[in-house]
C-alpha positions as CSV (number, residue, x, y, z in Angstrom):
1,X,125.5,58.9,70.5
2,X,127.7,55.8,70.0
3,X,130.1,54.1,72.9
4,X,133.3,56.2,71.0
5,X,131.5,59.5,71.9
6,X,129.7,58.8,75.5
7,X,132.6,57.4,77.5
8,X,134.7,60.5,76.9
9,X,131.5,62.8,77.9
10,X,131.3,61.0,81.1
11,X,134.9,61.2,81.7
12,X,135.1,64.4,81.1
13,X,131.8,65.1,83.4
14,X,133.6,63.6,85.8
15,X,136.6,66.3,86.1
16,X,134.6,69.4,85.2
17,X,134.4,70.3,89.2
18,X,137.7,69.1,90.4
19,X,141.4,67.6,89.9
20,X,140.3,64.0,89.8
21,X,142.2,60.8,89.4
22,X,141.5,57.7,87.0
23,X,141.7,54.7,90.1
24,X,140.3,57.3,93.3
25,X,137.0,58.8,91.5
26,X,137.4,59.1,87.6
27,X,136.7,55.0,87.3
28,X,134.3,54.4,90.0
29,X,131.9,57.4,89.4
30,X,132.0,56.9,85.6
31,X,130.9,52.7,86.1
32,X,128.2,53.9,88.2
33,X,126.4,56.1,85.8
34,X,127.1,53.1,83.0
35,X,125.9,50.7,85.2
36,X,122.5,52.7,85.6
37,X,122.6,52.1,81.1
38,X,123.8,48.5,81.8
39,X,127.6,48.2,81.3
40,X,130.5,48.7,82.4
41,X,133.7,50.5,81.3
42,X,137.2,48.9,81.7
43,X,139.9,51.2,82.9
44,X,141.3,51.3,79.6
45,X,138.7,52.7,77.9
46,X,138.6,55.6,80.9
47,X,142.3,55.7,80.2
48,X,141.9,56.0,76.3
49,X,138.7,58.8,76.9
50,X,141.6,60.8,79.2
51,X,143.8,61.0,76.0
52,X,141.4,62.1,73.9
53,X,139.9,65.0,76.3
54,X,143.5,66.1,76.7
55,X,144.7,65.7,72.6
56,X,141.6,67.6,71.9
57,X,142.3,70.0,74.4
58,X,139.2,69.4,76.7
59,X,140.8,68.4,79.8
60,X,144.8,68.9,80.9
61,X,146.9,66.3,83.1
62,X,148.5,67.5,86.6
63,X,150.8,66.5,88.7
64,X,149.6,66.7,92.4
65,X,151.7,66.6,95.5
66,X,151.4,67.5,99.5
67,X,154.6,69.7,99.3
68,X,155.7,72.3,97.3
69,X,155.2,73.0,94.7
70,X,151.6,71.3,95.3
71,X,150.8,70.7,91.0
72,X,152.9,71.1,87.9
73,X,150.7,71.3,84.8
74,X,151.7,67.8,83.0
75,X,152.7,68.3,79.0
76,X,150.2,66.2,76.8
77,X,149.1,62.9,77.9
78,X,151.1,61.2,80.9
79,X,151.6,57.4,81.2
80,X,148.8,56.0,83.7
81,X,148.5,52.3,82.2
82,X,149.7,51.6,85.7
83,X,147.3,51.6,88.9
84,X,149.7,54.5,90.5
85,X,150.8,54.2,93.9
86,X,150.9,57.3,95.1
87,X,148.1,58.8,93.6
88,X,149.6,62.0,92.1
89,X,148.2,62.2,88.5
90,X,145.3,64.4,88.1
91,X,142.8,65.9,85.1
92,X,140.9,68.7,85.4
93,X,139.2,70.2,82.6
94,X,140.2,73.3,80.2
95,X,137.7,76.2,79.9
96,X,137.0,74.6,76.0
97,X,135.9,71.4,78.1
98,X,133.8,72.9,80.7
99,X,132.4,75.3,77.4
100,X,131.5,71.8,76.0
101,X,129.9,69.8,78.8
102,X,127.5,73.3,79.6
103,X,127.0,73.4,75.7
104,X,124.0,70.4,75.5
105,X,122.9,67.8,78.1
106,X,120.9,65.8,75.3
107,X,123.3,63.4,75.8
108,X,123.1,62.9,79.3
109,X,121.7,59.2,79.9
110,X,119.9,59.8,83.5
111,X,117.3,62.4,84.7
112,X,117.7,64.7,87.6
113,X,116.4,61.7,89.8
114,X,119.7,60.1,89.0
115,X,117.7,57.6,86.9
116,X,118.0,56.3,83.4
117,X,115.6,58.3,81.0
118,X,113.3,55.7,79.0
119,X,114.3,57.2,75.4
120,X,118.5,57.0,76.0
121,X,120.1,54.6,74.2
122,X,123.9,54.5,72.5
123,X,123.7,54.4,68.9
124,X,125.7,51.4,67.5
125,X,129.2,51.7,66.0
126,X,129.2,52.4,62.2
């Protein structure tokens, strides 16, 4: 698996239980499992991996909100270049992403000790 392919499967990992958001959980939890492969991910690339989840129809963007009504379904790929300040933009994942992330865990760089298995490695770009 090359760097193109395993930083949208972590992302998308990352929203297959919940509406998360890129600078509260989607960045942080995604640099901790990269870490444990030594490196790190810039925001950017969790950004660009969002994008591609939702263009291939993986994931979907939401807007979130305390009052009503508490989330609008977002149309393709919203703007988040920005660090927002009020923390409303959300992905979850589409029923094709979740069918996809339960479809094969070969690719799935730590064991269930949360530690990196000795035969994972990313394949370099072509």
């Amino acid at each position: 698996m090359t760097r193109s392919e395993f930083v949208p499967r972590l992302v998308l990992n990352e929203i297959c239980d919940d509406f998360e958001n890129v600078d509260q959980i989607i960045l942080r939890r995604v640099n901790d499992a990269a870490a444990k492969c030594g490196f790190t991910i810039e925001r950017g690339e969790v950004v660009q991996a969002l994008g591609r989840l939702v263009a291939d129809g993986l994931a979907k963007a939401y807007d979130l909100r305390a009052v009503p009504p508490h989330s609008q379904e977002l149309e393709g790929m919203p703007c988040v270049d920005e660090i927002e300040e009020d923390f409303r933009t959300y992905f979850y994942r589409t029923k094709k992403g979740l069918d996809l992330q339960l479809s094969d865990d070969s690719w799935r760089p730590l064991d269930d000790d949360d530690n990196l298995k000795p035969d994972w490695r990313l394949t370099p770009e072509a």
